[in-house]
C-alpha positions as CSV (number, residue, x, y, z in Angstrom):
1,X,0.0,0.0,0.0
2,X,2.8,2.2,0.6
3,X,5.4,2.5,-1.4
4,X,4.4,4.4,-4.3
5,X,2.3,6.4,-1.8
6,X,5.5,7.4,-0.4
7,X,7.2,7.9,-3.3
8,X,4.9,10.1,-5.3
9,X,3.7,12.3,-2.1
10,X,6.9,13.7,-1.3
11,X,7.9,15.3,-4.9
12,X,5.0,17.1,-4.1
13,X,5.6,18.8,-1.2
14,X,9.0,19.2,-2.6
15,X,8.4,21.1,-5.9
16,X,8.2,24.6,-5.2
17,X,11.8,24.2,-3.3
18,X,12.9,22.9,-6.3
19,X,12.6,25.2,-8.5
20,X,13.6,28.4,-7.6
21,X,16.1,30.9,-4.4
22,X,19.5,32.8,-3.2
23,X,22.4,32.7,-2.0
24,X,22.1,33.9,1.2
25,X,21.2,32.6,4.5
26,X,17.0,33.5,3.6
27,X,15.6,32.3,0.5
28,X,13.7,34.5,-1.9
29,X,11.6,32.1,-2.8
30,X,9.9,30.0,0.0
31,X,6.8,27.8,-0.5
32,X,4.5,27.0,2.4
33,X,1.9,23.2,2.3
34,X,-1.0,23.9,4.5
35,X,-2.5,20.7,6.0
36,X,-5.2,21.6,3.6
37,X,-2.6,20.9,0.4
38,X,-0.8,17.6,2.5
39,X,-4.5,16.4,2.6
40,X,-4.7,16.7,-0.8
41,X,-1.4,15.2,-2.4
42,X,-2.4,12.2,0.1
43,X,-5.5,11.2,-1.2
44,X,-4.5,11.7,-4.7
45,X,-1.1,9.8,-4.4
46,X,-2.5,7.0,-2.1
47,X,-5.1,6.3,-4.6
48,X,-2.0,6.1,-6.9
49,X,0.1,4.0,-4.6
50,X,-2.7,1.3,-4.4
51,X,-3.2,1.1,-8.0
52,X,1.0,0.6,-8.4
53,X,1.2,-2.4,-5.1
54,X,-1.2,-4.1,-6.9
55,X,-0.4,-7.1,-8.1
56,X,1.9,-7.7,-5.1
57,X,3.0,-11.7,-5.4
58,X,4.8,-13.2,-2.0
59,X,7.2,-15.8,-1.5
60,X,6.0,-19.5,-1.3
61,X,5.0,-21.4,2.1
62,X,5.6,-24.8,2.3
63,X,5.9,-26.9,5.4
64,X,6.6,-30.8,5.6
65,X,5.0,-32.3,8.9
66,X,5.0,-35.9,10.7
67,X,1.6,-37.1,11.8
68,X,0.7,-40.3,13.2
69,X,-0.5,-43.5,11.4
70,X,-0.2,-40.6,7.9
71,X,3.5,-39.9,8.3
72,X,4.9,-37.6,6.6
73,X,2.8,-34.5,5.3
74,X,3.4,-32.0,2.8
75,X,1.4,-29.0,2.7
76,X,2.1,-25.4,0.6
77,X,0.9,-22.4,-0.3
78,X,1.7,-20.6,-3.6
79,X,1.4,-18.3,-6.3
80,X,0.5,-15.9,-3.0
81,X,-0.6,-12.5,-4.3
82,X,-2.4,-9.2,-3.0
83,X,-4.9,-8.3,-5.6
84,X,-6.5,-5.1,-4.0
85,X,-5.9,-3.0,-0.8
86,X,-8.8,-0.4,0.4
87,X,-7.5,1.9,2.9
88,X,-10.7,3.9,4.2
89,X,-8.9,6.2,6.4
90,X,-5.1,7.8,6.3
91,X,-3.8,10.8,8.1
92,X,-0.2,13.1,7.5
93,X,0.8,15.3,10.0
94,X,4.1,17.4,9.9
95,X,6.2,16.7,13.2
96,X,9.9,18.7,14.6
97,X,11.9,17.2,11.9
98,X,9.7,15.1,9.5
99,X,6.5,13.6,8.5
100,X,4.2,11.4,10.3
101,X,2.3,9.4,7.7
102,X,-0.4,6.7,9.0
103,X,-3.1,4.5,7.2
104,X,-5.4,3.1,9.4
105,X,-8.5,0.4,9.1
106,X,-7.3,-0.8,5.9
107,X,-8.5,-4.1,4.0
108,X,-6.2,-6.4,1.3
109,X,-7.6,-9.6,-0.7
110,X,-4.9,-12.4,-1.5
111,X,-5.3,-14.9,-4.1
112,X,-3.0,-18.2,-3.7
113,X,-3.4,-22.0,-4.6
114,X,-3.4,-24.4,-2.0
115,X,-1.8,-28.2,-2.3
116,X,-1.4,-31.1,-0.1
117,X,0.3,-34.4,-0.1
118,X,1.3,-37.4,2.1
119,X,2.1,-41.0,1.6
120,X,2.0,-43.9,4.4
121,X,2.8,-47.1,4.8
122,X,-0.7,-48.4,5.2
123,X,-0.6,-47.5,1.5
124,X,2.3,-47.9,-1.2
125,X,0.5,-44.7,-3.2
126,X,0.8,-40.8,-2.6
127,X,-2.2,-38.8,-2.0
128,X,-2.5,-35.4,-3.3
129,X,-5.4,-32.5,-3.2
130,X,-4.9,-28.6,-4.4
131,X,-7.2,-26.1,-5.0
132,X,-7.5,-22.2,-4.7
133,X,-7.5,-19.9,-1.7
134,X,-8.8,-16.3,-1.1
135,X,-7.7,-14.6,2.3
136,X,-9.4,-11.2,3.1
137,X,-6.5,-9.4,5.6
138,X,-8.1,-6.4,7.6
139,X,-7.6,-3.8,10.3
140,X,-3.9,-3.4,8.7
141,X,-2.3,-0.7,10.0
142,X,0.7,1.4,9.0
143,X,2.7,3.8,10.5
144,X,5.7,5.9,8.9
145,X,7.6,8.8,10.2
146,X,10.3,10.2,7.4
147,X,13.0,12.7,8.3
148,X,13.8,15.4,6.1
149,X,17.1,17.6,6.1
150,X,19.0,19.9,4.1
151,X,22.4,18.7,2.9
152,X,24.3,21.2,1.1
153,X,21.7,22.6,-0.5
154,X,19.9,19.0,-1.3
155,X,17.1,17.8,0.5
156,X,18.1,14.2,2.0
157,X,15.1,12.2,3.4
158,X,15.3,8.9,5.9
159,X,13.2,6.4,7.3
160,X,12.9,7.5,10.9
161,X,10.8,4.7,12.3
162,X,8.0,2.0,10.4
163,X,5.7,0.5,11.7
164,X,3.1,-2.4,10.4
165,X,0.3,-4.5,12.0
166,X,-2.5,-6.7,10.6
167,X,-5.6,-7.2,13.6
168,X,-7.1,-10.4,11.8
169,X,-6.7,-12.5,8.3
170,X,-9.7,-15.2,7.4
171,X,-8.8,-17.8,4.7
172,X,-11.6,-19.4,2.3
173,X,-10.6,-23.1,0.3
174,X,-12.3,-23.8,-2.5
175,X,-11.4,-27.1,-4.8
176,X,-10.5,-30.4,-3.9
177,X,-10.9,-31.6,-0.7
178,X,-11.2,-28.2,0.7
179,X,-13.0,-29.2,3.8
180,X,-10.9,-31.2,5.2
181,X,-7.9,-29.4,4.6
182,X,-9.5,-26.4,6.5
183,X,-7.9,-26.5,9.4
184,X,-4.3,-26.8,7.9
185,X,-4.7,-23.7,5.9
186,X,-5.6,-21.7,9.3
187,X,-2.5,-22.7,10.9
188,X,-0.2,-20.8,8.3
189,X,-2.4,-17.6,9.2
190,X,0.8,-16.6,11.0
191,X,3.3,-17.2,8.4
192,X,0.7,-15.3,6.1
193,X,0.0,-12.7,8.4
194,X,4.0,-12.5,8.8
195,X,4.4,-12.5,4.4
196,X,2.1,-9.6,3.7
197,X,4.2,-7.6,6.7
198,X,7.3,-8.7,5.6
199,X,6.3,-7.6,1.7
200,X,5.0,-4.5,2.6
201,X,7.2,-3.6,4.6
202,X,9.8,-3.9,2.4
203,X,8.1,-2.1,-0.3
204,X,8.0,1.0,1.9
205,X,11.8,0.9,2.6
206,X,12.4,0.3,-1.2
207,X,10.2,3.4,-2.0
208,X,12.1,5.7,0.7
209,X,15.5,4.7,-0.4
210,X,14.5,5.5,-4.2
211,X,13.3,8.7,-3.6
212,X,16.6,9.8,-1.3
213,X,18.0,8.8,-4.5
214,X,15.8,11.2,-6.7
215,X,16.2,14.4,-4.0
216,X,20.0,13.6,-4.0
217,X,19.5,14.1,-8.6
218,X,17.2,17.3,-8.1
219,X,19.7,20.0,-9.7
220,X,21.2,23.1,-8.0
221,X,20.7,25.2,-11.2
222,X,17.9,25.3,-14.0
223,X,19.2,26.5,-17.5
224,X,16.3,29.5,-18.5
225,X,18.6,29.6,-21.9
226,X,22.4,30.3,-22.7
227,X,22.5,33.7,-20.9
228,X,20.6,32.9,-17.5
229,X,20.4,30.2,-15.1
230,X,18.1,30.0,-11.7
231,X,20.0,28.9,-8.4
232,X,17.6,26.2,-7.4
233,X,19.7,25.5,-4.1
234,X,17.6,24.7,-0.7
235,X,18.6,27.0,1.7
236,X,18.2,26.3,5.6
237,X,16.1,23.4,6.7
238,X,12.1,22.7,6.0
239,X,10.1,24.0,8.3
240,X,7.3,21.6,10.1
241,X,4.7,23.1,12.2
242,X,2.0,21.2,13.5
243,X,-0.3,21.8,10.4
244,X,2.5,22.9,7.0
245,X,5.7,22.2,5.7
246,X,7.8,25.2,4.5
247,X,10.4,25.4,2.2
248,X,13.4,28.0,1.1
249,X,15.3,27.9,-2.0
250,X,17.7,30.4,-3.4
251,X,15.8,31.7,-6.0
252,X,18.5,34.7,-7.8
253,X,19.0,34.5,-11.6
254,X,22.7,34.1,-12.4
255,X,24.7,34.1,-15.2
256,X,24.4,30.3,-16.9
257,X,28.1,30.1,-17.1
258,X,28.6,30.7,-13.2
259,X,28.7,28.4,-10.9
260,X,26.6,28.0,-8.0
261,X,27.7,26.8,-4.9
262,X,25.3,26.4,-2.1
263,X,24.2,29.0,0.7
264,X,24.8,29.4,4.0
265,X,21.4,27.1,6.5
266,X,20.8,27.8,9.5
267,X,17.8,26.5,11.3
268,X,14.0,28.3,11.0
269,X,11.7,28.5,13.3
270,X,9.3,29.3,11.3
271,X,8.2,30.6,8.0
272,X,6.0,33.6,7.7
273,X,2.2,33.2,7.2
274,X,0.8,36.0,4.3
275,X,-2.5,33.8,3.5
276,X,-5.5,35.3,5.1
277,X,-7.4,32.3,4.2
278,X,-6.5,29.3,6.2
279,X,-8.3,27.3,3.8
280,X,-6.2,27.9,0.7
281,X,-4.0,24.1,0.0
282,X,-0.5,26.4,-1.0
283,X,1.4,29.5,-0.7
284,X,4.1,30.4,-2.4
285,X,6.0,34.1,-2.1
286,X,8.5,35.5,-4.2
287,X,10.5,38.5,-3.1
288,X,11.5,41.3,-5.3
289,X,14.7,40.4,-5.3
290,X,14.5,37.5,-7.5
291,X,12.7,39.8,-10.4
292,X,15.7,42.2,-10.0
293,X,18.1,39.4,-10.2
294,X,16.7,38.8,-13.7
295,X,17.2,42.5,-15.0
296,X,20.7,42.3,-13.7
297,X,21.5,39.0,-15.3
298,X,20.2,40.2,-19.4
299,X,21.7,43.6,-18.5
300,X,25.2,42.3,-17.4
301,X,25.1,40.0,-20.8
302,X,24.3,43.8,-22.4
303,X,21.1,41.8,-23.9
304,X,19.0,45.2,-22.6
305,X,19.9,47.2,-26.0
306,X,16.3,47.5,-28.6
307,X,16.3,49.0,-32.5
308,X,12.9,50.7,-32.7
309,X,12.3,51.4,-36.3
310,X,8.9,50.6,-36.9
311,X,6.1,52.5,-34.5
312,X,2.1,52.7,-35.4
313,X,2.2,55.9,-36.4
314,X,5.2,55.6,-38.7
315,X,5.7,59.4,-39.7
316,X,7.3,59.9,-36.6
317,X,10.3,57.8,-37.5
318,X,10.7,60.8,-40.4
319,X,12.0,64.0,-39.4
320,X,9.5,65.5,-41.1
321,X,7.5,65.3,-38.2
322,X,10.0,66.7,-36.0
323,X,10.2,70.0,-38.5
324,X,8.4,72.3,-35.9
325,X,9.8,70.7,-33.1
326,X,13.7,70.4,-33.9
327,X,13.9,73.0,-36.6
328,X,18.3,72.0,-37.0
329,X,17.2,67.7,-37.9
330,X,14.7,68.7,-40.2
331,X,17.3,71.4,-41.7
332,X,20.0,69.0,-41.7
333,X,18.4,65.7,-42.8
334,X,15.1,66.5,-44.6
335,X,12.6,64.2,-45.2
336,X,15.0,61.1,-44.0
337,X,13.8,58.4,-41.9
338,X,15.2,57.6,-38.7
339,X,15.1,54.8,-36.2
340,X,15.7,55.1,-32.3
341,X,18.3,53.1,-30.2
342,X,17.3,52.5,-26.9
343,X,19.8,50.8,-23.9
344,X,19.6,50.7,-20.3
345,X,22.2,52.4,-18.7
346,X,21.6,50.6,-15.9
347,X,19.4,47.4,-14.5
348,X,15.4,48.3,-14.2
349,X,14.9,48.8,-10.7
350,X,11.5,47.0,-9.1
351,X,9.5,48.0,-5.9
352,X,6.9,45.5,-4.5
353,X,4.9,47.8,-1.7
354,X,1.8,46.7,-0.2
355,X,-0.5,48.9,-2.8
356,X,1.5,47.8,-6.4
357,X,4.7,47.3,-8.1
358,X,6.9,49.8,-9.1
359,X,9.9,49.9,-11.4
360,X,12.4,52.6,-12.6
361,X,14.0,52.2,-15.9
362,X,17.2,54.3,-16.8
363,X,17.9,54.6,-20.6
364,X,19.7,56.6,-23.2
365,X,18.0,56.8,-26.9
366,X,20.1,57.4,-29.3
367,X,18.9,59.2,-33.1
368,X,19.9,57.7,-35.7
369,X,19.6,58.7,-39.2
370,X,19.3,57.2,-42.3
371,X,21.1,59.3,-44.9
372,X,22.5,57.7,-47.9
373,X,22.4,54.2,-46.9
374,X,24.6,55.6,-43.5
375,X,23.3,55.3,-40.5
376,X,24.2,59.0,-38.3
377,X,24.1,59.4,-34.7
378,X,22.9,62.9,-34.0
379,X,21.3,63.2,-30.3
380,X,21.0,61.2,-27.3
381,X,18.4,62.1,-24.5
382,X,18.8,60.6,-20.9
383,X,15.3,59.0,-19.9
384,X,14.3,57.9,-16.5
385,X,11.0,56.5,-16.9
386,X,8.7,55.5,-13.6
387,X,6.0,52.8,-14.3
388,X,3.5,50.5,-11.7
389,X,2.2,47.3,-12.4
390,X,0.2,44.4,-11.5
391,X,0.2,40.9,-11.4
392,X,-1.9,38.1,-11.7
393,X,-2.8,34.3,-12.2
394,X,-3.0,32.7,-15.3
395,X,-2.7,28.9,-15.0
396,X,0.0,28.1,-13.1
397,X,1.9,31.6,-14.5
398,X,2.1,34.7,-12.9
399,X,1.6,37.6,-15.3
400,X,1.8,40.7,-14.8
401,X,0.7,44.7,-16.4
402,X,2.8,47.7,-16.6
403,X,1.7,51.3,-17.1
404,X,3.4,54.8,-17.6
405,X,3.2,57.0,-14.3
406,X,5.8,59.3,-15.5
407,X,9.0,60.3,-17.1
408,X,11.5,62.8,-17.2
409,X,14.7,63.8,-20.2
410,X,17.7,65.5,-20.3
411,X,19.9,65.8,-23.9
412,X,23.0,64.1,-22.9
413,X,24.6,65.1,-26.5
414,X,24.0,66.5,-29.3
415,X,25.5,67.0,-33.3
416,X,22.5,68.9,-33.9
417,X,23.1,71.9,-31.5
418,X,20.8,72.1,-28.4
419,X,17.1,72.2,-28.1
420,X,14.7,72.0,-25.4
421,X,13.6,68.9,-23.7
422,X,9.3,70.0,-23.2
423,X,9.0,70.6,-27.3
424,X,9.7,66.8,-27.7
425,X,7.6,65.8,-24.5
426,X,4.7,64.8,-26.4
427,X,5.7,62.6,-29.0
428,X,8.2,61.0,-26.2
429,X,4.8,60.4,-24.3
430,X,3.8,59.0,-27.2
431,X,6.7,56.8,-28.4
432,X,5.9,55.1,-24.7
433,X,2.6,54.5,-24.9
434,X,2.4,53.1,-27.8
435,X,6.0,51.2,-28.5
436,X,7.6,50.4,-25.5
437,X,5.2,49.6,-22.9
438,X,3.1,47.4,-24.9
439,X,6.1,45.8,-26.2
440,X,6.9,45.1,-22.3
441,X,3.5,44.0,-21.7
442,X,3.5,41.3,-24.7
443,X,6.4,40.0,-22.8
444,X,5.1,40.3,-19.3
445,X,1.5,38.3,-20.8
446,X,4.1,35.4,-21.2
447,X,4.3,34.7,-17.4
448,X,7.0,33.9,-15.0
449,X,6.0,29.9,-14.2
450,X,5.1,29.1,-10.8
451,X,6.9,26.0,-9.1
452,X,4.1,23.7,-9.7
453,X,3.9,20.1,-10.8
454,X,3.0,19.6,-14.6
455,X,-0.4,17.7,-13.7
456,X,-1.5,20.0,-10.9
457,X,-3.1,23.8,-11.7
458,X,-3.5,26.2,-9.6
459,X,-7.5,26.8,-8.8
460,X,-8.9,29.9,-7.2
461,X,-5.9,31.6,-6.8
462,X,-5.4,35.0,-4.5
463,X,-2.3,37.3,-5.0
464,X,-1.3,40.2,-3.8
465,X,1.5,42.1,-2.8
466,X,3.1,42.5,0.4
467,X,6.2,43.8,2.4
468,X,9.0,43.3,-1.2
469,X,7.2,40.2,-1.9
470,X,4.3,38.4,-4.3
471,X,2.0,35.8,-2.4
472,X,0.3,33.7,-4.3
473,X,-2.5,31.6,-2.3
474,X,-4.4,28.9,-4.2
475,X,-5.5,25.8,-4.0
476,X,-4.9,23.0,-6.3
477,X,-6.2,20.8,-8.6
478,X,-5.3,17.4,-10.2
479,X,-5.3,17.7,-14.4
480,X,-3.3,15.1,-15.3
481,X,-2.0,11.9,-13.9
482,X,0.7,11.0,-16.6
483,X,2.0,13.9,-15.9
484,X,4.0,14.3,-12.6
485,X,6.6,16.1,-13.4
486,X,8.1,19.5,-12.8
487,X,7.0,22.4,-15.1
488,X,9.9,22.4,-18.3
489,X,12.1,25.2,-17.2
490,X,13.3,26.3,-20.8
491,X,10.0,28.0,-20.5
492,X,10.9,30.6,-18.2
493,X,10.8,34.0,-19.6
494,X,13.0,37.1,-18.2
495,X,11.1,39.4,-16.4
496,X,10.8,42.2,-19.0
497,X,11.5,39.9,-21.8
498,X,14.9,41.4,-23.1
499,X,17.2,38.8,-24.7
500,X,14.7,36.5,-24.7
């Protein structure tokens, strides 16, 4: 009944720490399982763990006995195998430094075949009998407490204590003889009873030692593409209360050809609660930082450089348009197009408060004319512009909207002579709102994925924004069984999109 239960319910809990953190002794990511969510994976993955024990076969029993007047007596029990386990009632509940995990009041049917033998000496002949067997086990009960501990930055998980106990097993014959053999079947109720422990019980230790295996493969970095990697460390140890497990991981962008080395752990109390709604199955906050480690990761690989030469209202990218505005371009390049070179001169800066996001971008654009088939730098204006933002759920995605609040220029140089900064306000304003911002909002509508199993979606999600960080509170639902895997992380997008 166990092992697969065992094996597939702890990935779960484990998936948000795994894909995302710092390199510090906090991580910016951390990931909170409310008894709510443990309830959940449990049912789901027991169901699953039942459907994978089953067919269970178990070793032979065979015993040779001396009777009186009959002599010798042989009598076995074979092809023994547990068809179907019902377990009507199973609990989980976090402890100091693990997981208690019990199933209680459960029910398993065997199938076996049955023969029986013995020769004499009142008779020069041997006499046989088989037939089949069902044995109905119930009132099993299993008991499992895991220990879980961060090694270096990798989870390691051990099997604390395990306990197993069957209340009462009834055998039925059927063939042969079966009447008379009755009463030798029911004295191998002990070795049977003993069998389906053993089996079991092995099958539970199998399932923790291959999924130690599987934390000890979880990798400490996820490749976004050949410019930026995510540090997908663990960083101090889970966190058990008495109703959630808590996890930290890293969670910074860093360049993909660093390496990471893991943080410093220390020991957590606890992990702060943001979900108002206790009923909610996961939360999972992300703190500004690891947005910001993004912007610094394309703008350190000088990825944050755009051409702009195509705008909905084309004329503008003439400098006929700019005739009344910058009398000395129109005078010196007439009727030439133009196109605009915009780069950061510096990472975009983002603010999580407790009302919205905000984020300042420091650029230089550059003009650049097209004259002759040559391409002529003549100004470049300084522009700091301020934006706010919001975020929100879409799948298991967080997407997110940006809007102008405001702006302000300066000419940093000019081959043009000098002109004043207000005359070009307008069509700046307008270059904005209708290039650049919906250009970072197509890229935004991709989302930054959440660290959810493929096969689970978020449902009825709540986010909001509080103290530097996003908390997203949802609960979950089951889409896909095939499909227990983490989310493919050559999906994840940059914040802003640049280089991507």
């Amino acid at each position: 009944m166990a092992t697969a239960f065992f094996f597939l319910l702890m990935p779960f809990f484990f998936v948000s720490a795994s894909t995302h953190l710092q390199s510090t002794e906090e991580g910016l990511i951390s990931t909170v399982i409310t008894e709510k969510g443990l309830a959940f994976a449990k049912d789901i993955l027991i169901e699953k763990a039942i459907s994978s024990l089953t067919p269970l076969k178990l070793p032979q029993i065979e015993e040779f006995v001396k009777v009186p007047f009959l002599g010798s007596v042989h009598f076995g029990l074979s092809n023994i195998t547990i068809y179907r386990v019902d377990v009507p009632y199973s609990d989980v509940k976090p402890g100091d430094t693990g997981m208690s995990i019990v199933a209680s009041g459960a029910t398993a049917n065997l199938s076996m075949n049955w023969f029986f033998s013995y020769s004499t000496w009142l008779y020069p002949v041997t006499i046989s009998d088989n037939g089949h067997a069902s044995v109905q086990v119930e009132g099993i009960e299993v008991g499992l407490t895991l220990g879980l501990e961060n090694r270096q930055g990798t989870l390691e998980l051990s099997n604390m204590e395990c306990g197993f106990y069957v209340k009462d097993i009834s055998i039925t014959l059927d063939g042969g003889a079966s009447w008379l053999y009755q009463g030798f079947v029911d004295a191998f109720e002990e070795q049977i009873r003993s069998s389906v422990e053993t089996a079991i019980t092995k099958k539970i230790k199998e399932g923790i030692m291959k999924l130690d295996s599987l934390l000890k493969t979880l990798p400490k970095e996820i490749h976004v593409d050949e410019t930026a990697a995510l540090n997908v460390t663990f960083v101090n140890e889970p966190v058990f209360s008495n109703s959630s497990v808590g996890f930290e991981i890293d969670g910074l962008f860093t360049a993909a050809d660093k390496v990471v080395s893991p943080g410093k752990y220390s020991m957590n109390s606890q992990l702060p609660a943001f979900c108002k709604c206790p009923t909610k199955m996961l939360e999972i906050s992300l703190d500004e930082a690891v947005f910001n480690s993004v912007s610094n990761v394309y703008y350190n690989a000088e990825l944050m450089h755009w051409i702009v030469d195509k705008v909905p209202n084309q004329s503008l990218l003439n400098t006929a348009s700019w005739k009344y505005i910058i009398p000395q371009l129109y005078k010196m390049y007439p009727n030439d197009d133009m196109i605009l070179n915009v780069s950061f001169s510096s990472p975009p800066v983002i603010k999580i408060s407790s009302d919205n996001i905000d984020s300042t971008v420091y650029s230089d654009m550059t003009i650049d004319v097209l004259n002759n088939n040559e391409t002529i730098p003549v100004a470049c204006i300084s522009l700091v512009v301020s934006a706010s933002g919001s975020v929100d759920i879409s799948g298991n995605y967080l997407v997110g909207y940006v809007g102008l609040v405001d702006f302000t220029m300066s000419l940093k140089w000019s081959k043009i002579g000098n002109f004043h900064m207000y005359l070009i306000q307008s069509v700046m304003r307008t270059l904005l709102k209708t290039v650049f911002f919906p250009y970072v909002n197509v890229q935004l509508k991709k989302g930054f994925p959440l660290p959810i199993i493929r096969g689970f979606t978020l449902q009825n999600a709540d986010i909001f924004c509080d103290n530097s960080q996003i908390v997203v509170c949802s609960d979950v639902v089951f889409t896909n069984s095939n499909e227990l895997k983490l989310l493919p992380h050559n999906q994840v997008h940059s914040f802003l999109g640049f280089g991507v």
